[in-house]
C-alpha positions as CSV (number, residue, x, y, z in Angstrom):
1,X,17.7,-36.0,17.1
2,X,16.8,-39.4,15.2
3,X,17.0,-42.8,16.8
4,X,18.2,-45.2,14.4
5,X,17.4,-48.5,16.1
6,X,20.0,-50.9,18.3
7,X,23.3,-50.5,16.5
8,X,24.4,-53.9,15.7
9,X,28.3,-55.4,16.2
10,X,28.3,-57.3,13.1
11,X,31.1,-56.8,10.8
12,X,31.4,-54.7,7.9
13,X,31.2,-57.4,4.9
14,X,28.1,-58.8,7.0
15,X,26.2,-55.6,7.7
16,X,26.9,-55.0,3.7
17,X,25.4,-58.3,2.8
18,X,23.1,-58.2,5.4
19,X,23.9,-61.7,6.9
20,X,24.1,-62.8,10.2
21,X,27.6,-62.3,11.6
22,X,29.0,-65.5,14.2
23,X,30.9,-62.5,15.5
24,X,34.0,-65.1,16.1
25,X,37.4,-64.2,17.3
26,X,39.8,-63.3,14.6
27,X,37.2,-63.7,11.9
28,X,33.6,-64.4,11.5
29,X,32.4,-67.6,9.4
30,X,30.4,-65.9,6.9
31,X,34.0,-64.3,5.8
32,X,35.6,-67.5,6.4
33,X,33.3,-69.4,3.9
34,X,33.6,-66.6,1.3
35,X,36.9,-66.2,1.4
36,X,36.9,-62.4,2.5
37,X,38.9,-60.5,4.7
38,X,37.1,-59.9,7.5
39,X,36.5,-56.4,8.8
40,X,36.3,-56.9,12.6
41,X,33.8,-55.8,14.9
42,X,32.0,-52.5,15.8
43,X,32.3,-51.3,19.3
44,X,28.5,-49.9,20.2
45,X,29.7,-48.2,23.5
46,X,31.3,-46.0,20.6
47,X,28.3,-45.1,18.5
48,X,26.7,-41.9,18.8
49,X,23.1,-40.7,17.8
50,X,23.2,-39.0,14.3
51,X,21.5,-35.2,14.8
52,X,19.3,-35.1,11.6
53,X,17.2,-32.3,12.8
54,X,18.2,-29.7,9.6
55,X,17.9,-32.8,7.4
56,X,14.3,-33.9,8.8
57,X,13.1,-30.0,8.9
58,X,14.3,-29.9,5.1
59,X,12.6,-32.6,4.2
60,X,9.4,-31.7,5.8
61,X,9.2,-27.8,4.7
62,X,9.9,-29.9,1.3
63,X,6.6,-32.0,1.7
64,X,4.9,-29.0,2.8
65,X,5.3,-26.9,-0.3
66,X,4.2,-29.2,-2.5
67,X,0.5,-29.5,-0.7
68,X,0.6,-25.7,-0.8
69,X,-1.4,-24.4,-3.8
70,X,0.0,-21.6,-5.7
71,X,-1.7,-17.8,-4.7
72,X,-5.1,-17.3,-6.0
73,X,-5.2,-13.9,-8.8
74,X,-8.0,-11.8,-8.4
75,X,-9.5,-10.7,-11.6
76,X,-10.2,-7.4,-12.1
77,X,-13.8,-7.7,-12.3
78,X,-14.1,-9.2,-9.0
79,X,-12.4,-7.0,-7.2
80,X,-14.2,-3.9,-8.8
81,X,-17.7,-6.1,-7.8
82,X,-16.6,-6.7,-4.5
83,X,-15.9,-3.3,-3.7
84,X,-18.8,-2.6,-5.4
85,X,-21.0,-4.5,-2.5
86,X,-18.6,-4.2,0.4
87,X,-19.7,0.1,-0.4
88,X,-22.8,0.3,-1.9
89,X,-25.0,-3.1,-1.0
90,X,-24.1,-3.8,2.8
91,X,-21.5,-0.9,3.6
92,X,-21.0,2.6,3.2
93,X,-24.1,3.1,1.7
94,X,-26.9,0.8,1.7
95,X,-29.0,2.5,-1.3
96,X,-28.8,-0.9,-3.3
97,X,-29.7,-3.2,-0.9
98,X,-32.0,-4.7,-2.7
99,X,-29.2,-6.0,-5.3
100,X,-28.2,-8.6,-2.9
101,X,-31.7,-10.4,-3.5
102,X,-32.0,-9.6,-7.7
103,X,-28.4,-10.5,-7.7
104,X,-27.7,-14.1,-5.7
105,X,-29.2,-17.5,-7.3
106,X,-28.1,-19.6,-9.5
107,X,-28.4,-17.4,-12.7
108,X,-29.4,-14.0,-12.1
109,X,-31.0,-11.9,-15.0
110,X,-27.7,-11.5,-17.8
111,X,-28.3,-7.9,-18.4
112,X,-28.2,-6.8,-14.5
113,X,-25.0,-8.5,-14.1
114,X,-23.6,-6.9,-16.9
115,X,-24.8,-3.6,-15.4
116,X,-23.6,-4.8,-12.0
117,X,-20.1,-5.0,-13.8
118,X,-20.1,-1.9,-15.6
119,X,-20.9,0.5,-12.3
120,X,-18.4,-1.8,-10.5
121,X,-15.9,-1.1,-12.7
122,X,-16.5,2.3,-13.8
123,X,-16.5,3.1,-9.6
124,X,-13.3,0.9,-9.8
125,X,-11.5,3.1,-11.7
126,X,-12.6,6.5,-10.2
127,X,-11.4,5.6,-7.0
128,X,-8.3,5.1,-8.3
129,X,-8.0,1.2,-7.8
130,X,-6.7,0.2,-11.3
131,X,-5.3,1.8,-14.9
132,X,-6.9,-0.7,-16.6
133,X,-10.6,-0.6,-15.0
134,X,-11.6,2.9,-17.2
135,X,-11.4,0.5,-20.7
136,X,-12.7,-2.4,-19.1
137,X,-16.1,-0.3,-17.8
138,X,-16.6,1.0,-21.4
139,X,-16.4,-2.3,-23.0
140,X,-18.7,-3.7,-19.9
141,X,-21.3,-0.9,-20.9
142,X,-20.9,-1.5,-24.6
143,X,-21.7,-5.1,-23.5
144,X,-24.8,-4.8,-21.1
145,X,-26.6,-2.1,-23.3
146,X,-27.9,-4.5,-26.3
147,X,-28.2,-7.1,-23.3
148,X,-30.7,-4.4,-21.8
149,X,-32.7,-4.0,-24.8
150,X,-33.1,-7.8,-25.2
151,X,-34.8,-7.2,-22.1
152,X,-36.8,-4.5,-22.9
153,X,-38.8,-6.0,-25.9
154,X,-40.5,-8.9,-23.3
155,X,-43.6,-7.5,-21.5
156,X,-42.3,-9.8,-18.8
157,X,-38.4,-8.6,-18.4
158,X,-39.3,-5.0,-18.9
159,X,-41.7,-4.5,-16.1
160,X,-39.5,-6.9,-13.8
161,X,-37.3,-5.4,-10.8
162,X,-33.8,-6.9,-12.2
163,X,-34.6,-4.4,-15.5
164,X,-35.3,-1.2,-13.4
165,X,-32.1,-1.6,-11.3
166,X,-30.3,-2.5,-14.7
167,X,-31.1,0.5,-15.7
168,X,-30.9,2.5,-12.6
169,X,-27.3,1.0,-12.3
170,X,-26.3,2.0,-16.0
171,X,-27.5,5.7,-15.4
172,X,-25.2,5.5,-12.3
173,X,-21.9,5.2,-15.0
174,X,-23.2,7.7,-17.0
175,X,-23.0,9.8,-14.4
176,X,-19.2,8.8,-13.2
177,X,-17.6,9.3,-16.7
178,X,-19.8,11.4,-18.4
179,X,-19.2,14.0,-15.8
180,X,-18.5,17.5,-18.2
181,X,-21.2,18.2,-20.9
182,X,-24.4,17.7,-18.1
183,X,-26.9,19.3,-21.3
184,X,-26.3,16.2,-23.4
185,X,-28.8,13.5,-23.5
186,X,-27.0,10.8,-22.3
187,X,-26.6,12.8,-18.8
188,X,-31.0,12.3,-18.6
189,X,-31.5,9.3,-21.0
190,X,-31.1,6.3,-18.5
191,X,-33.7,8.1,-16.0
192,X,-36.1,9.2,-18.0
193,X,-35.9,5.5,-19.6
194,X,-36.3,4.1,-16.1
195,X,-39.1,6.6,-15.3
196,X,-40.9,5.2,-18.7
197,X,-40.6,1.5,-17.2
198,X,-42.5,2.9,-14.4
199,X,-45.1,3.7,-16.0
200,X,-45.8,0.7,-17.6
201,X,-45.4,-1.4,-14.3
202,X,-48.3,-2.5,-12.6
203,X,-49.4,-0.2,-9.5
204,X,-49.5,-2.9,-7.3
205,X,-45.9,-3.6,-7.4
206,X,-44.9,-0.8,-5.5
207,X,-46.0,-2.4,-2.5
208,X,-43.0,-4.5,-2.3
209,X,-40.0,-3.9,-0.2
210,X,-38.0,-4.3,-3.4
211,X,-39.9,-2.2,-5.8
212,X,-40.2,0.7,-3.5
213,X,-36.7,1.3,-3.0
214,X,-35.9,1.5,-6.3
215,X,-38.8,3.2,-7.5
216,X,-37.6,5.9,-4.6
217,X,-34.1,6.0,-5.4
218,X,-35.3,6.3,-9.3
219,X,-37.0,9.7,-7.7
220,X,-33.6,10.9,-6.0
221,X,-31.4,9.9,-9.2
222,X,-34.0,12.0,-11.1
223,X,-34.1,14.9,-9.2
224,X,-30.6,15.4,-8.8
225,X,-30.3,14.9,-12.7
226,X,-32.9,17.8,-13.5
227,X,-31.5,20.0,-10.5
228,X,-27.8,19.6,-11.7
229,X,-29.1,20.1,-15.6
230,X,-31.6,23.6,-14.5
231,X,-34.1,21.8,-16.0
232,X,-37.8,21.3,-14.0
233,X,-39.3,18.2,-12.8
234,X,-41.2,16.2,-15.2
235,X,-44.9,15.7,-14.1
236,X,-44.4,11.9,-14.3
237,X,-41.6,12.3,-11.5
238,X,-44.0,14.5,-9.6
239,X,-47.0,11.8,-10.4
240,X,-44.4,9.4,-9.2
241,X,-43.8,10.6,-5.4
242,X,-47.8,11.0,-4.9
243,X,-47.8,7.1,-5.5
244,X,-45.1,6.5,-3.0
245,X,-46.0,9.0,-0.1
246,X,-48.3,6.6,1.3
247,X,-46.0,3.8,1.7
248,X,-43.1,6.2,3.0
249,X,-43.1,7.9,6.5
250,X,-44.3,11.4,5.8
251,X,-41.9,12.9,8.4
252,X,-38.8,11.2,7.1
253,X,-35.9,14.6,6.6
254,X,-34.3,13.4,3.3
255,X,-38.4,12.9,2.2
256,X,-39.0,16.2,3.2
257,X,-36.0,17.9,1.6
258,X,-36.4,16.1,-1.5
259,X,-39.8,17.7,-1.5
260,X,-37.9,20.9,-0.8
261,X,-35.1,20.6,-3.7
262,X,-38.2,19.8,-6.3
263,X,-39.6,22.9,-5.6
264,X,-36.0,24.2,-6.2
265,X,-35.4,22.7,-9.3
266,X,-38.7,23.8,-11.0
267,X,-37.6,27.5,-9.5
268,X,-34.3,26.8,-11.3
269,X,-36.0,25.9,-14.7
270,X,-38.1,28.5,-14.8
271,X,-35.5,31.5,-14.2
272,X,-33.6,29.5,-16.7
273,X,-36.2,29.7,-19.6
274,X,-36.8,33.0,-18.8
275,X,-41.0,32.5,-17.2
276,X,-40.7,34.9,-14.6
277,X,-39.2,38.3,-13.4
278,X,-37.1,39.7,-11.0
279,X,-39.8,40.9,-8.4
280,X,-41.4,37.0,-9.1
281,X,-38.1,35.4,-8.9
282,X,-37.3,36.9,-5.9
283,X,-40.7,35.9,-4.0
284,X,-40.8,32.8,-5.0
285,X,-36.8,32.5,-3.7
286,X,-37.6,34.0,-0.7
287,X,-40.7,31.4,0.2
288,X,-38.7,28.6,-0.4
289,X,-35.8,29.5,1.8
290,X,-38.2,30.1,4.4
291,X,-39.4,26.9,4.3
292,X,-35.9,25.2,4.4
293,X,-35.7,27.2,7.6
294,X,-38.9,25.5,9.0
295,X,-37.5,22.5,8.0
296,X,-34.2,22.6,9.7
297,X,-35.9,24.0,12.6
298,X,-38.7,20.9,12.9
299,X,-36.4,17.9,12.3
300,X,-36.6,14.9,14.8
301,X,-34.3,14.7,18.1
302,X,-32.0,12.1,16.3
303,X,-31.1,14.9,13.7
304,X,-29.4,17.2,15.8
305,X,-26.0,17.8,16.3
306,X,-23.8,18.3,19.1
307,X,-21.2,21.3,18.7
308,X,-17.5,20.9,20.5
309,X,-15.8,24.0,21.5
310,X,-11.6,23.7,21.2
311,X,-9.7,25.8,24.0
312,X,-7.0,26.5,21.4
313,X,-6.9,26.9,17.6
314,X,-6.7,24.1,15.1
315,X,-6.1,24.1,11.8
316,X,-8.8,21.5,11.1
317,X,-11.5,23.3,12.3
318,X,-13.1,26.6,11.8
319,X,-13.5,29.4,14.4
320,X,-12.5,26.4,17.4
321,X,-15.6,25.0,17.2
322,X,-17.2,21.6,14.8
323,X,-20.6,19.5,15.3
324,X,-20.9,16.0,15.4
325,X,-23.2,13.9,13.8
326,X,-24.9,10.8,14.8
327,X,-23.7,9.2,11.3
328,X,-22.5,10.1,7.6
329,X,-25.8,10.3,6.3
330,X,-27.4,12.8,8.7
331,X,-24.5,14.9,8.1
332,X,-24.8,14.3,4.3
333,X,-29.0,15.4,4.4
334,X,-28.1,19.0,6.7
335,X,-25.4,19.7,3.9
336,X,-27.8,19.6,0.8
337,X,-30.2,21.7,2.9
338,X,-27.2,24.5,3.8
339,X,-26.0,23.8,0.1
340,X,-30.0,25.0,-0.9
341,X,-30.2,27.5,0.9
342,X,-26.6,29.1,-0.1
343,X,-27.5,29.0,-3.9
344,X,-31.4,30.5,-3.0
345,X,-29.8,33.1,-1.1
346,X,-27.3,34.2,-4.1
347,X,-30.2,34.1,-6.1
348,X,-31.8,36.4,-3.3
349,X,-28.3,38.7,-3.6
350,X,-28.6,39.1,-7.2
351,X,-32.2,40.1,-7.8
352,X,-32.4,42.2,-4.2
353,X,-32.3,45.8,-3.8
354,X,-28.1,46.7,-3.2
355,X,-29.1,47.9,0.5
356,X,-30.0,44.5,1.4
357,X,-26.9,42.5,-0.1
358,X,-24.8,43.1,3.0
359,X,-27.6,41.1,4.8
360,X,-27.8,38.0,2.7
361,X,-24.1,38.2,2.4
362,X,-24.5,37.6,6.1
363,X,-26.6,34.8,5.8
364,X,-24.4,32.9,2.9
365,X,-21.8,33.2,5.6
366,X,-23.4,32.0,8.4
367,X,-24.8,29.1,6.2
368,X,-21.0,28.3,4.9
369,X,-19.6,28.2,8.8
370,X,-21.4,25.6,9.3
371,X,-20.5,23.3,6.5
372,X,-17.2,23.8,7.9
373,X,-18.2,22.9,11.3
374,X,-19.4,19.3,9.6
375,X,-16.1,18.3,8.1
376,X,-13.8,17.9,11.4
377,X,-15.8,14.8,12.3
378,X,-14.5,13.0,9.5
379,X,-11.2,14.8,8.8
380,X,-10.0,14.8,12.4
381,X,-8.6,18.1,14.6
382,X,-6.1,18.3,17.0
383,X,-8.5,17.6,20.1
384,X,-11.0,15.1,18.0
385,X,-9.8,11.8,15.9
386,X,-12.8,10.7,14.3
387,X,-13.5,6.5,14.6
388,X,-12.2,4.6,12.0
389,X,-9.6,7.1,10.5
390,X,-7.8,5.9,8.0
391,X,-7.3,5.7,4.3
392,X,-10.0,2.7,3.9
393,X,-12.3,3.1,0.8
394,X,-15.5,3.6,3.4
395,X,-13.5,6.9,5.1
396,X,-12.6,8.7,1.9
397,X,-15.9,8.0,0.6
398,X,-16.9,10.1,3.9
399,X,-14.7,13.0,3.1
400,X,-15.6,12.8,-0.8
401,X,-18.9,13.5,0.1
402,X,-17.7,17.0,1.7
403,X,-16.1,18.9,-1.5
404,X,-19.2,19.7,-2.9
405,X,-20.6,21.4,0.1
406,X,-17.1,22.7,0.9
407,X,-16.8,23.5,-3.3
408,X,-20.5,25.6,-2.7
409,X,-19.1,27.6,0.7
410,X,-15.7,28.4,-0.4
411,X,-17.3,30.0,-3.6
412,X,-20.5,31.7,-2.6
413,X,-19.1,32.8,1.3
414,X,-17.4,36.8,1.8
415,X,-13.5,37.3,1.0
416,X,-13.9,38.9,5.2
417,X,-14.9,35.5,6.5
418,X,-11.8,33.7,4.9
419,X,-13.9,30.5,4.2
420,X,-12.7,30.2,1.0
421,X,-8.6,30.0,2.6
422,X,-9.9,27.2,5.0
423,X,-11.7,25.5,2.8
424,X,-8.6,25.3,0.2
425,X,-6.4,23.9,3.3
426,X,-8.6,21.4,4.2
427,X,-9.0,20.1,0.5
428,X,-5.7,19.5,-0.1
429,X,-5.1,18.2,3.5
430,X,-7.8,15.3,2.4
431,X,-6.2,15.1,-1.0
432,X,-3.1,14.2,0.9
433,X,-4.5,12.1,3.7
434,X,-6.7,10.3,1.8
435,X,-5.9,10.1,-1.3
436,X,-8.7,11.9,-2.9
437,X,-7.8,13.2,-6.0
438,X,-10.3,15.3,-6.7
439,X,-10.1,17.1,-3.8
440,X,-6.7,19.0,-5.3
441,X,-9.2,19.4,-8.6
442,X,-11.4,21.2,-6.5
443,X,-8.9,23.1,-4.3
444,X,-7.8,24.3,-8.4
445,X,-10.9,25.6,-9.4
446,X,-11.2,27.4,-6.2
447,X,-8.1,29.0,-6.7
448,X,-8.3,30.0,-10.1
449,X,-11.8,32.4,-8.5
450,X,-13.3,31.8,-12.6
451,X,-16.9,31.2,-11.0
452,X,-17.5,27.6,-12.2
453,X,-20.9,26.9,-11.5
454,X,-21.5,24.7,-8.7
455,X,-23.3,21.7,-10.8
456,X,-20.3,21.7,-13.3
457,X,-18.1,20.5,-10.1
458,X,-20.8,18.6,-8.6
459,X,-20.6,16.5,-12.3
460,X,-16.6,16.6,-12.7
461,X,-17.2,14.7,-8.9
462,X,-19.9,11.9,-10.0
463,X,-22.9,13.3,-9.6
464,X,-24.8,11.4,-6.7
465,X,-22.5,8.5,-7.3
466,X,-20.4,9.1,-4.2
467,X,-23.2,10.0,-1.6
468,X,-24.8,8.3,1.1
């Protein structure tokens, strides 16, 4: 309701002209005088409040729009560097913490934010976020690569931390889209460029916080890249964890199974060029899986999982029973060690004596059940929801990191186990749950029994662009 103020009894022709109405009998004077027929007066016992409430709420949802800007469009780019952060900086997966410091400033160096947008959007697009990301990466890359070599031809820039991770970051898309032909050079060239800038570093620099994780994730990205390409470990690489080993704690797991998965990958080279034979090949295999063994059997307290026993089946879990981790990353580091030992012990089937297969058959089972046993934590069962289920980028990056384990077990475990039926269930229920594309992929190479070898799929999924 809206008061108007006192009504007044004036006349019409008065209240018009806004003069002062005498309010006289018969006639007012100000009619009188201008010769008008007067109008009478207005009884105010009569008048009424007006109800203007729709007209006032109009005018002020009126006022309102107007101060209201227009929505704010996210670019592309930003969205693909946000997630970019939100996952890999300060979320998911810290590994490129040290970003957030190279990165914030006023003007950060031009060729790591080029390679900053590149990864963001080539990540971007693999996870499905946007059609047009894929193009946009490429012509990011094709961008920050003579931005890069700018950098490279000043003493100054080339030895400088911003360079490393530039490069670091660049070898990172070459791993999400060139993920078939692992023999060409581009699948090595970014590593063994940022193992070359290494080398020309001074040694002193490796005592900061920020040169040490990159020079160790420079070791990992390098590893992986010679383990997934059956080609040894360059001495520099080798030279290059001898200079760390001081500053990192000797004891860490993932230290001590990348130590482990070196000595794999120079096994793996050399039974690839043909340097030893089958009674050398399968010592040397058989040494090496004892010490994964020893490993698993000496890691900290903290490592250990808890195993949960179901009083009725579940089509989530294997054999009514899965572990629980303490977090993604443990559960990550125990998979590459069962994923080891699998592939040692084929290698073990193959050159053993036929009486013993039945044994290490055995063993690849009992190795596979328990890769099985890690994915209920993150996929759910009927008795278990794990915390924070849902189809947010941070859980199917969880799951992603289980195909490749669950890839290695379904192919390598006995037809008698039925590993390899479970394992094709619980692809496709992640594929549908989560969105994870490649998860039907995965279920369709498993299904078509052709034998793809293990690193082809571990490429066609990223590399070690999705893990932990």
């Amino acid at each position: 309701m809206v008061y108007c103020g006192k009504p007044s009894k004036a006349c019409l022709q008065c209240r018009t002209r806004k003069l002062r109405c005498d309010l006289e009998k018969d006639s007012c004077g100000q009619c009188i005088r201008a010769a008008l027929q007067c109008s009478g007066y207005r009884d105010s016992t009569q008048l009424r409040i007006r109800d203007e409430s729709q007209a006032t709420k109009q005018k002020v949802l009126t006022r309102m729009a107007k101060q209201i800007p227009h929505a704010l469009t996210v670019s592309i780019h930003d969205r693909a560097r946000n997630a970019f952060f939100a996952n890999y900086v300060r979320g998911y997966s810290n590994k490129y913490d040290v970003l957030g410091s190279l990165y914030k400033g006023p003007a950060p160096d031009e060729h790591l934010v080029a390679s900053v947008d590149t990864v963001s959007l080539a990540l971007f697009t693999f996870q499905g976020h946007h059609p047009q990301a894929s193009k946009l990466a490429r012509a990011k890359y094709i961008h920050a690569l003579p931005l890069l070599n700018n950098a490279l031809k000043s003493p100054k820039a080339a030895t400088s931390d911003s360079t490393l991770l530039a490069v670091l970051l660049l070898d990172l898309f070459e791993k999400i889209t060139n993920n078939v032909p692992r023999s060409t050079s581009s699948w090595m060239s970014h590593v063994n460029g940022a193992l070359a800038l290494v080398k020309m570093r001074n040694p002193d620099q490796i005592q900061n916080y920020t040169a040490l994780r990159l020079s160790v994730r420079l070791t990992t990205s390098l590893l992986i890249s010679c383990v997934a390409a059956n080609a040894p470990v360059p001495p520099e690489l080798a030279k290059l964890r001898e200079d760390l080993a001081p500053f990192l704690t000797a004891d860490d797991p993932k230290w001590q199974v990348s130590g482990l998965v070196v000595k794999y990958a120079n096994l793996q080279g050399a039974i690839q060029d043909g340097y030893l034979c089958a009674s050398d090949i399968l010592t040397r295999t058989v040494e090496l899986d004892g010490e994964f063994i020893s490993l698993t059997r000496n890691l900290p307290a903290s490592w250990l999982y808890n195993t949960t026993y179901l009083f009725e089946p579940s089509q989530r879990v294997y054999e009514e029973h899965f572990d629980t981790y303490s977090d993604h990353f443990v559960t990550q580091t125990w998979n590459v060690l069962r994923v080891m030992r699998v592939l040692l012990n084929n290698i073990i089937r193959t050159y053993s004596p036929s009486r013993n297969s039945g044994m290490v058959t055995s063993t690849i089972d009992s190795i596979a059940k328990d890769i099985c046993a890690s994915v209920p934590q993150y996929t759910g069962s009927k008795d278990y929801t794990p915390s924070g289920t849902d189809s947010s980028t941070a859980q199917m990056l969880r799951c992603y990191a289980l195909l490749f384990p669950l890839y290695v077990a379904g192919l390598y475990a006995s037809a008698s186990s039925g590993i390899k039926a479970w394992t094709i269930k619980q692809l496709r229920f992640m594929a549908n749950q989560f969105g994870i594309r490649n998860a039907n992929v995965v279920t369709e190479i498993l299904e078509r029994d052709e034998g793809t070898s293990p690193w082809d799929v571990y490429a066609m999924l990223g590399s070690y662009a999705f893990a932990a």
